[in-house]
N, C-alpha and C positions, 0 to 999 in steps of 0.2 A: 257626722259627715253631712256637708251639704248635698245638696238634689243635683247640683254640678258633677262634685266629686264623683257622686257614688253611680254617673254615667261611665265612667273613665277607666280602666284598665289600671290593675296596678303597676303595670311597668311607666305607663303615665302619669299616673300619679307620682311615682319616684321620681321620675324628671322633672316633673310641675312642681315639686318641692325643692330641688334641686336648684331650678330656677329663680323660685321667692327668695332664696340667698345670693342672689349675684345679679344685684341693681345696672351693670353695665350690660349684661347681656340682658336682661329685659327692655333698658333704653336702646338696645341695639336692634332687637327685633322689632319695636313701635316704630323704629325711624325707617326699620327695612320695608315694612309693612305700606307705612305713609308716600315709599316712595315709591313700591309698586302702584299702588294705587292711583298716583298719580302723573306716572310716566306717558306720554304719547301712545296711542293706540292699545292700551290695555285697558282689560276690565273696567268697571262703575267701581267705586270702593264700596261701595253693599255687595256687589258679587264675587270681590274677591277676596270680603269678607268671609262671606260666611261658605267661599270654597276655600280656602285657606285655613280655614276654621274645623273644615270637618272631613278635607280629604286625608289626615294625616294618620299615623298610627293610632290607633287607641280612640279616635275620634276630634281631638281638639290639640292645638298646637300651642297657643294661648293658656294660662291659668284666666281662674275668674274675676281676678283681678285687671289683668292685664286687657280682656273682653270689655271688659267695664268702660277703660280707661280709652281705646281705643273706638268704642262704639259714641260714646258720652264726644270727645273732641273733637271727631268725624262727622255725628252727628248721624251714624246710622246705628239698625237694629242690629242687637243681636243674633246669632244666628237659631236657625228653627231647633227646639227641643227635641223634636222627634225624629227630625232625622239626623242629630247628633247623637239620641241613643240608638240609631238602629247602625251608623258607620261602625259608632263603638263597640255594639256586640257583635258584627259580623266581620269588623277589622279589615275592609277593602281598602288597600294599601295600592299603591305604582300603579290606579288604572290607566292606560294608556288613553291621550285624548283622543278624540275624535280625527283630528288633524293638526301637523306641527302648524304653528301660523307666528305670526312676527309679535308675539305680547310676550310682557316682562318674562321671564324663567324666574320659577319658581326651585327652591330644591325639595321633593318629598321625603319626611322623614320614615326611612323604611326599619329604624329599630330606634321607641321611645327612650333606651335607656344612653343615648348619645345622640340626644336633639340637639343638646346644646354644641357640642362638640361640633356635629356637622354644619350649625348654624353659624356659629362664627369662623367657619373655615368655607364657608358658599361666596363670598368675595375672594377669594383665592384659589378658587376649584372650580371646576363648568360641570359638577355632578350635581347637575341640576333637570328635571321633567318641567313639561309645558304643566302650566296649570289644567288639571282634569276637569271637564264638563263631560259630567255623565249624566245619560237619559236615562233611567226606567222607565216602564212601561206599567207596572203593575205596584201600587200604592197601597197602604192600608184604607181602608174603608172606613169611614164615618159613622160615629153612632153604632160600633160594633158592640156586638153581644154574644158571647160565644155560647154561650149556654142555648141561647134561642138558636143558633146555627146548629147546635149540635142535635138540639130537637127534632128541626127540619130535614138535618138528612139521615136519619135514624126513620123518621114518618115515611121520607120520600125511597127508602129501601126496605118498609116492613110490608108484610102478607106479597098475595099475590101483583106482579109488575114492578118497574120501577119508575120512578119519575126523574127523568135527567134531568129535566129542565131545570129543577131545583138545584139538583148537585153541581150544575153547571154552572147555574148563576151563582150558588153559592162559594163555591171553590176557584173559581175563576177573580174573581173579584176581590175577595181578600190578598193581604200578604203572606208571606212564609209565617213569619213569625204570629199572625190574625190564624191562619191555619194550625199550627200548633197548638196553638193556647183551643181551639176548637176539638183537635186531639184529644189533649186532655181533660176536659169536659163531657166528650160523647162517653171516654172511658170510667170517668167519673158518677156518670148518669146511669149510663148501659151496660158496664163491664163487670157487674157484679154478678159471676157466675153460680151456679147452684150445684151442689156436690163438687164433682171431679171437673166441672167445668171451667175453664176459665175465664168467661162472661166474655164481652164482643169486644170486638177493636174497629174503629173505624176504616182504617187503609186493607182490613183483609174483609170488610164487609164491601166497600169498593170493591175489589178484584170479584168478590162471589157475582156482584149484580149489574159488574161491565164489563167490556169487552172489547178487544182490538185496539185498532190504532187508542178510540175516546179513553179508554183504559188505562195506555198507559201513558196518556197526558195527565192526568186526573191523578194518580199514583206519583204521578213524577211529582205532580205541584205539591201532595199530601205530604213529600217527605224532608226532611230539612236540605240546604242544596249541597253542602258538601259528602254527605252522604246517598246523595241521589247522583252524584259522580262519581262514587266510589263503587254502586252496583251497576253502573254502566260499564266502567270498566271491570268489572269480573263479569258482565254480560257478555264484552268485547272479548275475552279472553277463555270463556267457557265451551265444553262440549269443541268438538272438530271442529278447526279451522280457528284463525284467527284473526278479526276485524282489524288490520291494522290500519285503518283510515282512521278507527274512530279512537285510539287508542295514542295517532300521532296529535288529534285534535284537541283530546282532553289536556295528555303531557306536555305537549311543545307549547302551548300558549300561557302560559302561567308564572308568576313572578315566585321568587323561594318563599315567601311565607305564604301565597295560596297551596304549595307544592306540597310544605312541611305541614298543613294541616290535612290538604289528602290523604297523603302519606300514612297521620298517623289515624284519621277514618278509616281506611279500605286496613291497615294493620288490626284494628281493633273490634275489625267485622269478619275477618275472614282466619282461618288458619294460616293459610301462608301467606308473606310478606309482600307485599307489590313486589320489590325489588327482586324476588326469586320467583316469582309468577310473570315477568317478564321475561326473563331469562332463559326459563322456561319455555315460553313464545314466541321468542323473537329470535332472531341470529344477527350476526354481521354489524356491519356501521350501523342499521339501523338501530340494533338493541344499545349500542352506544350510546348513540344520542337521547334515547328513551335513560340506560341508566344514569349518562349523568343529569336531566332531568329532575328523576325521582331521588336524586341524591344532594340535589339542591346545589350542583357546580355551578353554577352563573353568579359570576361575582358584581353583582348590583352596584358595588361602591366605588371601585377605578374608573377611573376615564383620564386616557393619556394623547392628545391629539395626534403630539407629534409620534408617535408608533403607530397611530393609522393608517399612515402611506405605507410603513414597513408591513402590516398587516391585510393591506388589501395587493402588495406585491407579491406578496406569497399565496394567496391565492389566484391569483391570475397565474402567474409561475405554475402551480397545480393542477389548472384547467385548463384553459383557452390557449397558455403557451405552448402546451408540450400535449403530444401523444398518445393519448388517454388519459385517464383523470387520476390523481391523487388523493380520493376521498380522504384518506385520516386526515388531510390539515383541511380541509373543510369541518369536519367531524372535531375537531379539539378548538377550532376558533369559533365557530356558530353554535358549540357547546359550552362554550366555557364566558367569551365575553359579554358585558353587562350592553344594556340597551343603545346608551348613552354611547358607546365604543363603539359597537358596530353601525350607528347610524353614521358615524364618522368614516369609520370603515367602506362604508357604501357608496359613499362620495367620494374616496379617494378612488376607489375601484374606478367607477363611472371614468373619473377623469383618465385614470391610465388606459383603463380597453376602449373608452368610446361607449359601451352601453351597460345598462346595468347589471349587477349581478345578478338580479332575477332572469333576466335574459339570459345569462352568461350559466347559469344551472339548470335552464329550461334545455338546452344544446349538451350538456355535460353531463349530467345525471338521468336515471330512468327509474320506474318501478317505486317502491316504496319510498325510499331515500331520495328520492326529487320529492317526492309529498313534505316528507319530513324537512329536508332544507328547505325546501319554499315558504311552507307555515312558519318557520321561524324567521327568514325573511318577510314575509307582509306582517308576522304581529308587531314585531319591533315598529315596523312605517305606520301600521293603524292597524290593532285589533277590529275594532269594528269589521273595517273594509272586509280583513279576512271571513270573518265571520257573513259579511252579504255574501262575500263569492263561494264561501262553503253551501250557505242556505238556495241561492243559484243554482250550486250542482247538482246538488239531490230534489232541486223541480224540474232540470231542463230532459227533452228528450223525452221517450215513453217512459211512464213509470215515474214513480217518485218513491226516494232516498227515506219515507217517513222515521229512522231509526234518527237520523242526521237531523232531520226538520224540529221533530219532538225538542230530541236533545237542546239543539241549541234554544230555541223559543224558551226551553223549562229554565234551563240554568243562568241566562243571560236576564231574563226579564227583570228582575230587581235590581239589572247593573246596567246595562247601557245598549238594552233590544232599541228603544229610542235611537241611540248613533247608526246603529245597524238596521235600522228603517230607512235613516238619511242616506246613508251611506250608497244602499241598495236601488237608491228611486234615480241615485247620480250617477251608478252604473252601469243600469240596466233600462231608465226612460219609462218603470212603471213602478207602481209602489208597491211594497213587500203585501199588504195586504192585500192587492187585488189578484198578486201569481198564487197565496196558498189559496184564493176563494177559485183561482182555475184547476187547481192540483188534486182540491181534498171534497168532502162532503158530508152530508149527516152533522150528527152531533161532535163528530171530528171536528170537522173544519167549524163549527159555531166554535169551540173552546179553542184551539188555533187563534182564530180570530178575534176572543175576548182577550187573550195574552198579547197580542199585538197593539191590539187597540184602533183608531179610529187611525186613519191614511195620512 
């Protein structure tokens, strides 16, 4: 197996072989490619190379043949090694971009084992996503050594005191996957217990020697990220009462294969099921729209124009025509259809009442169920966006949201805290890093502030 291959996912590779047998659909995607590339107001063909390259399932949409061929007659690089095996082992599929803007459409392929399929049917279908440009914020590190990291914060938490400074530079500064591999290493060094013991672990030598808000950023970064969403939400859902801001924030934003791999995290960590610990929790249209959610109803792959105007007439019809509201056909259309659908939807809306449906659910709806319709009205328009105006709410006014702040800084940073810096400085006239440097303090706000990054 080559060093290509053996980046790539097997359902990837099944297609990428799939492909090397069907010379018209390889000549078809080179000439699709050639002519994104070079269509009026799109991308540089190096950028949308190597986003083309690497936003798709599995990691690469191209064989290495096909790379080759298309890099060599273009005359640009291939795309970066590293961050083709890190799309590939973390599989960030449909991120939504930044902002729709007038460049080519691209179609993302949301299941590798019908790339092809979908690919020769993208001139016949408008189930197509903007090209993604996503920012991170947090990179792997240079010249890593995790053995030496592991040493240093093993030193920087042994005897009396502890030295943050270390573990902050340290853990801050790495990536998830730089941090794991440091995981395994401390455990490997330190964890060898004596008698009945079972030698140290890193993340519970953190918790013994910090505390509070710095706490549990540092825990949150220490732990892989879909797993560090899955004891959020059993955090949201635990002990009296329940968080359901944070619970609509995690569920309503997510495409079905981020959904389907939560799912099967927060199942294979806890005794009972998401699906029956919401249930559990929730009541009414709200738990609706949370179970279809966790059940992965959003049908990603239709997109029918002309049912638009029928679809946004019926919900006007539902709301703003008549007499009080009709939630269940808000609740089965903003549950069930794909991105691509209701941003059509949205527009027809607009043109029949006059203003948007955001507007038109801000007057209609109240209480949890306006949170919950809204978030899934702004993530369709722009994740990001939602994500500044969430980070927004929990700094404005006395007090700060830290449950909210943590959260999205931990989970988003290796995806696109970058857009939602932009996003945040265009709606509010200051940058995300100067409100948390007014909100927080201590060794809090310094690691806040290394997750961010520089303004």
């Amino acid at each position: 197996m080559s060093e290509f291959e053996a980046k790539v996912s097997p359902g990837t590779k099944h297609a990428a072989a799939s492909m090397r047998g069907d010379d018209s659909v390889v000549e078809e995607k080179v000439r699709f490619f050639e002519k994104l590339a070079s269509s009026p107001g799109t991308y540089s063909k190096q950028s949308a190379f190597h986003s083309y390259t690497t936003r798709t399932t599995g990691g690469e949409w191209f064989t290495k043949s096909e790379t080759t061929r298309i890099s060599t007659s273009n005359n640009i690089s291939s795309p970066p090694v590293g961050f083709e095996a890190y799309t590939a082992k973390e599989n960030i599929i449909q991120e939504l971009p930044v902002e729709p803007s007038p460049v080519a459409h691209v179609p993302i392929v949301s299941s590798a084992k019908h790339a092809n399929n979908l690919f020769s049917q993208s001139a016949r279908t408008n189930l197509q996503e903007y090209l993604p440009q996503l920012l991170p914020t947090v990179f792997d590190a240079p010249n890593f050594d995790p053995i030496a990291d592991a040493q240093a914060l093993r030193k920087a938490m042994k005897g009396w005191g502890t030295d943050e400074a270390t573990i902050l530079d340290i853990i801050t500064k790495r990536s998830n996957r730089q941090r794991q591999e440091i995981y395994q290493a401390f455990k490997k060094e330190f964890g060898r217990g004596e008698g009945d013991s079972e030698g140290r672990d890193l993340i519970s030598d953190l918790k013994k020697e910090l505390g509070g808000d710095f706490e549990d950023v540092i825990v949150g970064l220490m732990m892989q990220p879909i797993e560090y969403e899955a004891t959020e939400l059993r955090k949201a859902m635990k002990g009296a009462g329940t968080d359901e801001k944070a619970l609509i924030e995690i569920l309503l934003t997510k495409t079905n294969g981020e959904m389907q791999r939560l799912v099967d995290c927060y199942n294979s960590l806890y005794e009972t099921t998401l699906d029956d610990r919401i249930r559990s929790e929730t009541s009414g249209d709200l738990q609706r729209l949370l179970i279809l959610a966790v059940s992965c109803a959003r049908d990603e792959h239709s997109f029918n124009p002309e049912k638009a105007h029928e679809q946004a007439m019926s919900l006007y019809n539902a709301g703003e025509k008549k007499l009080g509201t009709d939630e269940e056909t808000f609740v089965i259309l903003l549950g069930h259809a794909g991105r691509q659908q209701l941003l059509a939807v949205f527009e027809e809306y607009k043109a029949i009442s006059g203003i948007t449906l955001e507007q038109a659910v801000k007057s209609e709806f109240s209480g949890d169920l306006h949170k919950a319709i809204l978030t899934i009205i702004q993530c369709m328009q722009s994740r990001p966006r939602y994500y500044a105006k969430r980070l927004h709410k929990a700094m404005e006014g006395l007090g700060t949201d830290d449950d909210t702040l943590i959260r999205i800084l931990v989970s988003r940073s290796e995806i696109d805290l970058g857009n939602i810096k932009k996003e945040y400085e265009t709606l509010y006239g200051c940058t995300l890093l100067s409100a948390i440097k007014g909100e927080t303090s201590g060794d809090y706000k310094k690691a806040l502030c290394a997750i961010v990054g520089s303004a």
